[in-house]
DOGUTI-849087 format. One record per residue (C-alpha): residue number from 1; residue in one letter; x, y, z. Coordinates in nm, 4 decimals, padded with zeros to 6 digits, always signed. Example, Ala and Ser with C-alpha at 12.3 -4.5 7.8 and 13.67 -1.06 7.14 Angstrom:
// residues 2
<1, "A", <+01.2300, -00.4500, +00.7800>>
<2, "S", <+01.3670, -00.1060, +00.7140>>
This chain:
// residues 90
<1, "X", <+02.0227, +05.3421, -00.3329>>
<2, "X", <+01.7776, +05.3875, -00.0193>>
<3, "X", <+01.4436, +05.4095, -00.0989>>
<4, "X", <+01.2370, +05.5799, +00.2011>>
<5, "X", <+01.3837, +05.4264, +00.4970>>
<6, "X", <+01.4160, +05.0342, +00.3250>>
<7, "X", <+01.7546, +04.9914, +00.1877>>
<8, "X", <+01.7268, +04.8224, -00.1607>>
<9, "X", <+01.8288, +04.4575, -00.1686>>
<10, "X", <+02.1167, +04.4875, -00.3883>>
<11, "X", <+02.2656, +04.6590, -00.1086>>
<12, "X", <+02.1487, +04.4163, +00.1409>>
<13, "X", <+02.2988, +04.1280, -00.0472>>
<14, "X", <+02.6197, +04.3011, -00.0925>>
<15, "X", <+02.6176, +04.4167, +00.2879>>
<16, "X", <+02.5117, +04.0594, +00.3636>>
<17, "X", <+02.7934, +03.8892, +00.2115>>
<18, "X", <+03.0480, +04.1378, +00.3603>>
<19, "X", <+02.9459, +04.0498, +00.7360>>
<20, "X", <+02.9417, +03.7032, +00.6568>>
<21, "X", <+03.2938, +03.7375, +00.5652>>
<22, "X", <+03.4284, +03.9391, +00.8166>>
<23, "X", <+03.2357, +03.7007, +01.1203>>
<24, "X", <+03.1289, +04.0636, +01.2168>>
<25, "X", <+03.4886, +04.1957, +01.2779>>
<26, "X", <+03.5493, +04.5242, +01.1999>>
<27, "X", <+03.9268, +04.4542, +01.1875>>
<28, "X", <+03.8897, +04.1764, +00.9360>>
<29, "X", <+04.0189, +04.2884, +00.6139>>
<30, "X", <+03.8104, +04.1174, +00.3115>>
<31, "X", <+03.9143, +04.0617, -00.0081>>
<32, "X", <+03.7108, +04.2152, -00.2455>>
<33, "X", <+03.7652, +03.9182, -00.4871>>
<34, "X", <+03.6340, +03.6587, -00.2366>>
<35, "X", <+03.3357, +03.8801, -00.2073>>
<36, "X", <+03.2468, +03.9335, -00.5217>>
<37, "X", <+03.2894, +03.4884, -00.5795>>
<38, "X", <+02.9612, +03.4659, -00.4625>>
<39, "X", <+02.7835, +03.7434, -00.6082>>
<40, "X", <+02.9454, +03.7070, -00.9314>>
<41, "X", <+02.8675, +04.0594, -00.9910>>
<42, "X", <+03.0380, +04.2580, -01.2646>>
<43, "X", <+03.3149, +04.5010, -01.2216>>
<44, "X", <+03.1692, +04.8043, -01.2616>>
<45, "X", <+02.8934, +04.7029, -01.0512>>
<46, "X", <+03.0756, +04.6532, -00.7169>>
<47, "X", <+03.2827, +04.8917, -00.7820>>
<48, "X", <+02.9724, +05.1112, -00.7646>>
<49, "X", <+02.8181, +04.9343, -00.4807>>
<50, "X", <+03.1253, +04.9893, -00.2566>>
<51, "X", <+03.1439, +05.3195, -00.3995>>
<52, "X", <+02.8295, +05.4204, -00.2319>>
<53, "X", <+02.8229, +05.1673, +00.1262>>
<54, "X", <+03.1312, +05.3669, +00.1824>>
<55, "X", <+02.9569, +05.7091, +00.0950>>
<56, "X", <+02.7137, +05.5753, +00.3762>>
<57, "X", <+03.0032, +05.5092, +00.6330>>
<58, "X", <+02.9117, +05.1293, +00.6571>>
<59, "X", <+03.2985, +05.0230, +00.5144>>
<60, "X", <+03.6129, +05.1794, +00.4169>>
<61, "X", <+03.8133, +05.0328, +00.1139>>
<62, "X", <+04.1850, +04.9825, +00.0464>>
<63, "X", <+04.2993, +05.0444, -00.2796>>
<64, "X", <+04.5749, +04.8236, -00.4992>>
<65, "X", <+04.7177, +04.9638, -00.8009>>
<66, "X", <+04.4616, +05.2936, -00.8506>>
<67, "X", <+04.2036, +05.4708, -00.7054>>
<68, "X", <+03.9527, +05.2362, -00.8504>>
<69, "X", <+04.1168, +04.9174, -00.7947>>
<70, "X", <+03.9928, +04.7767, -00.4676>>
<71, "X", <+04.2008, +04.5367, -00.2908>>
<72, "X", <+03.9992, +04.4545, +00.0417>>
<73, "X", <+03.7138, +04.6466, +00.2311>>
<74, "X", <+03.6504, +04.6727, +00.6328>>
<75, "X", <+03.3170, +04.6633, +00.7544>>
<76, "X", <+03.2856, +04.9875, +01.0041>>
<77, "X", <+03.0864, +05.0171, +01.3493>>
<78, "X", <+02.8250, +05.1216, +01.1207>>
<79, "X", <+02.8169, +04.8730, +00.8621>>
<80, "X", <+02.8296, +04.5867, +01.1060>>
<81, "X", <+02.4969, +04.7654, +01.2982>>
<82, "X", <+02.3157, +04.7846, +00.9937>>
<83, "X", <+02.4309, +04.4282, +00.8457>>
<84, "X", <+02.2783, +04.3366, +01.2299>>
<85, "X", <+01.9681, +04.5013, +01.1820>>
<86, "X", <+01.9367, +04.3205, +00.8098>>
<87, "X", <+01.8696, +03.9887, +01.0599>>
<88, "X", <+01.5637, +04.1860, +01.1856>>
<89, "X", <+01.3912, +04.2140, +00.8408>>
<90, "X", <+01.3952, +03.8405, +00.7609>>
């Protein structure tokens, strides 16, 4: 969720992690399992979370088995810009 123009940490963290992973490729493809390792969310949390960084254009997901089964995400142009800018607000 974006609240004025901050983007809510959850987000941040989740965003964080992903262009960690990637080194800041946009080719890299990142398991969704590795990801979610660290953040030891639950499953119907990230699934949410990716749900909506995608809705925002910042990564695109492959799917495994469903439409709600992620296998491994892509950080876009976009994502990687904003997980850039996330350097400027520490």
């Amino acid at each position: 969720m974006i609240i004025g123009s901050e983007f809510n940490k959850k987000y941040q963290q989740l965003l964080w992690e992903i262009g960690s992973l990637s080194q800041e490729d946009t080719s890299k493809q990142i398991p969704v399992k590795k990801i979610n390792a660290t953040l030891e969310w639950d499953r119907i949390e990230i699934k949410h979370a990716l749900e909506y960084l995608q809705e925002l254009g910042l990564i695109k997901t492959t799917t495994i088995g469903g439409p709600l089964l992620y296998g491994h995400i892509t950080l876009t142009e976009s994502g990687l810009k904003k997980y850039k800018s996330l350097f400027d607000h520490e």
